[in-house]
NUPA-416881 format. One line per 3 residues: number of its first residue (from 0); for each residue x, y, z of C-alpha. Coordinates in steps of 0.25 Angstrom, whole numbers, plus 2048, in hexadecimal, padded with zeros to 3 digits. Layout:
! residues N
NUM) X:Y:Z ~ ...;
//
This chain:
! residues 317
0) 2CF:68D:90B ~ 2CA:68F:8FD ~ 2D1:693:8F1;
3) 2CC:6A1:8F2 ~ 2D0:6A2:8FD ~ 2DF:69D:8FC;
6) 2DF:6A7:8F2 ~ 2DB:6B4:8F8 ~ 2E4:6B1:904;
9) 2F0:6AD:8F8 ~ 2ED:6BA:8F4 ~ 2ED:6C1:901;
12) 2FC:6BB:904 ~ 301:6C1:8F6 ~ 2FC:6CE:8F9;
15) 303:6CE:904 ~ 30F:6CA:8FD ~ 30F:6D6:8F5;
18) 30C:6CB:8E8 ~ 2FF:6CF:8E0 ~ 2FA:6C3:8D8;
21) 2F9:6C6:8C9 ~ 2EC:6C8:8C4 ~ 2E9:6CE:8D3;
24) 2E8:6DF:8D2 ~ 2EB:6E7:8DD ~ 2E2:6F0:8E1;
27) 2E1:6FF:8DE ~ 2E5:708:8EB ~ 2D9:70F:8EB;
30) 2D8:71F:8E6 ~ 2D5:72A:8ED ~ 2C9:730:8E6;
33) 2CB:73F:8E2 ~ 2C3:749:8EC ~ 2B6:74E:8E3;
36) 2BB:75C:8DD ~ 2B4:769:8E3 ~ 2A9:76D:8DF;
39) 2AB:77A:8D6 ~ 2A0:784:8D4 ~ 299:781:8C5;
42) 29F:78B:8BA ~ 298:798:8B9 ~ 29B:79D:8AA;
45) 29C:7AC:8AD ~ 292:7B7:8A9 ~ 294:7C0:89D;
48) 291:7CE:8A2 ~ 28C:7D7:89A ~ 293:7E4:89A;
51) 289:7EF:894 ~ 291:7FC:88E ~ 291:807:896;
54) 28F:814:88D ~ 297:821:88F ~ 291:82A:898;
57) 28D:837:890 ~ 294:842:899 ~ 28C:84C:89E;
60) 28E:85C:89B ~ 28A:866:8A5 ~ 284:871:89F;
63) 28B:879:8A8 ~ 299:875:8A4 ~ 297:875:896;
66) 2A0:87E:88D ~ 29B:888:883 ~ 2A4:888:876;
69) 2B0:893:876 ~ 2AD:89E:869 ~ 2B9:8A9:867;
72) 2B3:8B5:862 ~ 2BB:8C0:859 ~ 2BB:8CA:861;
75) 2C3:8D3:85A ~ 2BA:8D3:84E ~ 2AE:8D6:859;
78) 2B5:8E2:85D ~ 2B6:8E6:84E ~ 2A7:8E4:84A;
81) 2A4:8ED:856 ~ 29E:8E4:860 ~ 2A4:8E4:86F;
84) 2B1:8DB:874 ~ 2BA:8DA:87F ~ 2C5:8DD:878;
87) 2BE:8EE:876 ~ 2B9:8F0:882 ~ 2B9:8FF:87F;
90) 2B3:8FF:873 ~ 2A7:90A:86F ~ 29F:8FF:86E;
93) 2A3:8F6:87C ~ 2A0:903:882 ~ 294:907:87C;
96) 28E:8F4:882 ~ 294:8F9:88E ~ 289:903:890;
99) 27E:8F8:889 ~ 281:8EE:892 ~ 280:8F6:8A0;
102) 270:8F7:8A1 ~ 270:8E9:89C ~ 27A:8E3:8A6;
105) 274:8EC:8B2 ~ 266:8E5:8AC ~ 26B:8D7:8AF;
108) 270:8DC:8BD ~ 264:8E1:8C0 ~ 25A:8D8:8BC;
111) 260:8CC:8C2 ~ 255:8C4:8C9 ~ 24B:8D0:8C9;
114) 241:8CB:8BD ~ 240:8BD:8B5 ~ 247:8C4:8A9;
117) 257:8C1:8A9 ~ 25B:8CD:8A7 ~ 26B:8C8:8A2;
120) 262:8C3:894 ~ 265:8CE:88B ~ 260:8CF:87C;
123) 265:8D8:872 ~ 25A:8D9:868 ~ 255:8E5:85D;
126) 249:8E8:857 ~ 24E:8E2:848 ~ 259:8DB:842;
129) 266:8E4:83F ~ 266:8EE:84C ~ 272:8E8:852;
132) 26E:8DF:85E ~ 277:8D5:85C ~ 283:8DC:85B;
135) 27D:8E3:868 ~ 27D:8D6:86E ~ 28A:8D2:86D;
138) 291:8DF:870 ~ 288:8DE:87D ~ 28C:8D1:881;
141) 299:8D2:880 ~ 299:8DF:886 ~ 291:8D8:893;
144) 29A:8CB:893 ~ 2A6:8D8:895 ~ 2A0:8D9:8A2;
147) 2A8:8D3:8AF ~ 29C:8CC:8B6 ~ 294:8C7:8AA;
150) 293:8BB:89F ~ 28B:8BD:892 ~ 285:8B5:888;
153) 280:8B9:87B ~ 276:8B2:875 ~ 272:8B2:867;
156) 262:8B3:867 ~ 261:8B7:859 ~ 25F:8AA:854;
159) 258:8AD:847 ~ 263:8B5:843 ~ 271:8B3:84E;
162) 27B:8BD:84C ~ 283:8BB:858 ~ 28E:8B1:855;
165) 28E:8B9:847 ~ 292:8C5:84C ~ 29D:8BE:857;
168) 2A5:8B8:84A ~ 29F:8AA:84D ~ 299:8A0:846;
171) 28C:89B:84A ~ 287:890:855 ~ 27E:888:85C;
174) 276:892:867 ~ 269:896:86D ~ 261:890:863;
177) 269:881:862 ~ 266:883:873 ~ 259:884:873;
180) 255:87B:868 ~ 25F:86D:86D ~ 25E:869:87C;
183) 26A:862:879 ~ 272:86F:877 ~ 276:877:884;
186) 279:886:887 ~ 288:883:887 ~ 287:87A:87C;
189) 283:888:873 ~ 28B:893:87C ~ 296:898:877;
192) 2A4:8A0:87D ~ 2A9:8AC:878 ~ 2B8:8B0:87B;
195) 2AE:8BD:880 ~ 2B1:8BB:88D ~ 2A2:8B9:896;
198) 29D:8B9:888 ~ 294:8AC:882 ~ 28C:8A9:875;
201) 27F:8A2:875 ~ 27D:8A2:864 ~ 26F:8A3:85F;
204) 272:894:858 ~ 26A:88E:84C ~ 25E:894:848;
207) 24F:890:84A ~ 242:894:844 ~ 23A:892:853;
210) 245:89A:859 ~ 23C:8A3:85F ~ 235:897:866;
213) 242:892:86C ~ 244:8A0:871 ~ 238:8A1:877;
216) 239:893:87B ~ 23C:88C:88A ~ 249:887:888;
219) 24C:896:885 ~ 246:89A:891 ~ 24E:890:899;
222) 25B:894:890 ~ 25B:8A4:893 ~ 257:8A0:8A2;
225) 266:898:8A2 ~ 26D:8A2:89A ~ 267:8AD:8A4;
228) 26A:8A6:8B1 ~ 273:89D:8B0 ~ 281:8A8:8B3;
231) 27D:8B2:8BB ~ 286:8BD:8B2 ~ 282:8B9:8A6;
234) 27B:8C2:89C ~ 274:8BC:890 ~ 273:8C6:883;
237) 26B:8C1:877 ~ 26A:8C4:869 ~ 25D:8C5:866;
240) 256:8C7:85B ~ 24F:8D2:854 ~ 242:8D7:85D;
243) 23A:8DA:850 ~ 23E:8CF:848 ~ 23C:8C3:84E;
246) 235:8BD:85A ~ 242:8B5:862 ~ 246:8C3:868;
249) 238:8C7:86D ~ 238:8B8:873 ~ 248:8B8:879;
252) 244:8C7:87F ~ 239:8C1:888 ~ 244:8B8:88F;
255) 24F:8C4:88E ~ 251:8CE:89C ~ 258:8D9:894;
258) 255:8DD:884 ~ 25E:8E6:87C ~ 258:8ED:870;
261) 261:8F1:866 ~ 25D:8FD:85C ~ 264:901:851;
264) 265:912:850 ~ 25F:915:845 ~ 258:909:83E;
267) 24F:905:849 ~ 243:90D:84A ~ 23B:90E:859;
270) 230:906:855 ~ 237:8FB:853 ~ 23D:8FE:860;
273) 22F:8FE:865 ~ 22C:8F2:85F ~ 238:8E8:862;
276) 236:8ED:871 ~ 229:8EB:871 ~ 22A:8DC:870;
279) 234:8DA:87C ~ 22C:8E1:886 ~ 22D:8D6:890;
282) 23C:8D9:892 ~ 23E:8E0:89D ~ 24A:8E6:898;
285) 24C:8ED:88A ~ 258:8F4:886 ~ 25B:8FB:879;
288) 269:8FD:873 ~ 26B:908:866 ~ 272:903:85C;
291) 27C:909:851 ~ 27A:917:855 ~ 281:921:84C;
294) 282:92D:85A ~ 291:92D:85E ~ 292:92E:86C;
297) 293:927:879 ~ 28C:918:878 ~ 287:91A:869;
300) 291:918:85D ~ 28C:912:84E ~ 28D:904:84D;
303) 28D:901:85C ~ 283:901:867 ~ 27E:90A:871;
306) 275:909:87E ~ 267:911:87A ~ 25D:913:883;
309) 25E:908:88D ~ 251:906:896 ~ 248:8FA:89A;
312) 23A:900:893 ~ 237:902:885 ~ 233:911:887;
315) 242:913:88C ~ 246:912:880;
//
């Protein structure tokens, strides 16, 4: 046996004794190796999204809904510069509308849907500057929004010179004009309420020097067809200018169903009759009311109106 081998088997009987040999290291028990980790998924760094403003949305106004503004009128001091009110319903010159307004009203009644003229488009005119039509247009509409089945709206036409709001107490404001010349501007944006009950205000609004071109113009067309049609019992009176002093009357009568003439006794000679008349001769209806007549009697006192000579032809008259 060699020395080696004497030695390997020495060392076999100390290990078996429990005796290690200095020098000699006792193995390491072996270690379990760690299982592998999971695999995770690779980081995703999130994505900033971009979140755009989202702007207010502009609300949407139906015409229809839209509110007029709210006047007050005085109508105690109406009633003392003679003009008609609710709160006189007797007075000489109440009475003296109602007979005014009755061939006009029946007018309406009848010419419903018998021709293309709207027959609920009044104007009040004259033949100059001074004869009274506007104080004859307010007494009459108010006299009409007295009625029980009908609304009114007065419209100041007179756009040169309004009067309207002048005579109500009022101070002046947007109106026909401001409508016609701004698409941005509405019919109710421009009307406004009286504490007249059935009673509205269309003003004749700023001044223009093509005002007889917006008159004659397609957005009026289109704007008398709504004011005409658009409530069944609605009656439209208008202001209008003078016939021989300017041309916007001679323009707004050619859309009108009804014209009023007024005359002042005593100033206003025939001719000029004859000549005022003769430039609406395309309206079918033409009316003439006397004005300041001095003959006391039943429909006629001085500084009032009177019916005279209502009829539908100039030879009536």
């Amino acid at each position: 046996m060699s020395l080696i081998e004497k030695a390997v088997e020495r060392l076999d009987q100390l290990k078996r004794a429990g005796v290690t040999p200095a020098g000699v290291e006792e193995p390491a028990a072996p270690v379990a190796a760690a299982a592998p980790p999971a695999p995770q998924p690779p980081a995703v760094a999130p994505i900033a999204q971009k979140v755009e403003p989202v702007a207010p949305k502009k609300p949407v106004i139906d015409p229809a809904s839209a509110q007029s503004r709210q006047i007050e009128i005085d109508l105690a001091r109406l009633g003392a510069l003679g003009l008609v009110t609710p709160l006189n319903t007797r007075s000489m010159v109440a009475e003296e509308y109602r007979v005014i307004k009755r061939p006009l009203l029946r007018n309406v009644a009848q010419g419903s849907g018998t021709d293309s003229y709207h027959r609920n488009l009044i104007m009040v005119t004259s033949s100059v500057p001074g004869e009274g039509k506007s104080f004859s247009s307010i007494n009459l509409a108010i006299s009409m929004a007295m009625e029980l089945d009908r609304t009114v709206l007065l419209v100041d036409a007179d756009v040169s010179r309004p009067s309207v709001l002048n005579h109500l107490g009022l101070p002046p404001a947007r109106g026909l004009m401001d409508l016609l010349l701004n698409d941005d501007i509405q019919l109710p944006d421009v009307l406004l309420r009286t504490n007249i009950e059935k009673l509205s205000i269309l003003p004749a609004g700023m001044p223009h020097q093509r005002a007889t071109e917006f008159l004659a113009s397609d957005a009026m067309v289109r704007l008398l067809d709504e004011l005409a049609t658009r409530y069944a019992d609605r009656v439209i009176v208008f202001d209008s200018p003078p016939l021989l002093m300017t041309t916007e009357a001679r323009v707004l009568a050619t859309h009108m169903g009804q014209v009023v003439m007024v005359v002042e006794a005593g100033r206003t000679s025939q001719a000029m009759v004859r000549q005022a008349l003769s430039t609406i001769e395309t309206c079918p209806v033409k009316l003439m009311l006397l004005n300041k007549t001095r003959d006391i009697g039943p429909g006629g006192y001085y500084g009032y109106y009177s019916p005279y000579g209502y009829g539908q032809q100039e030879r009536e008259h």
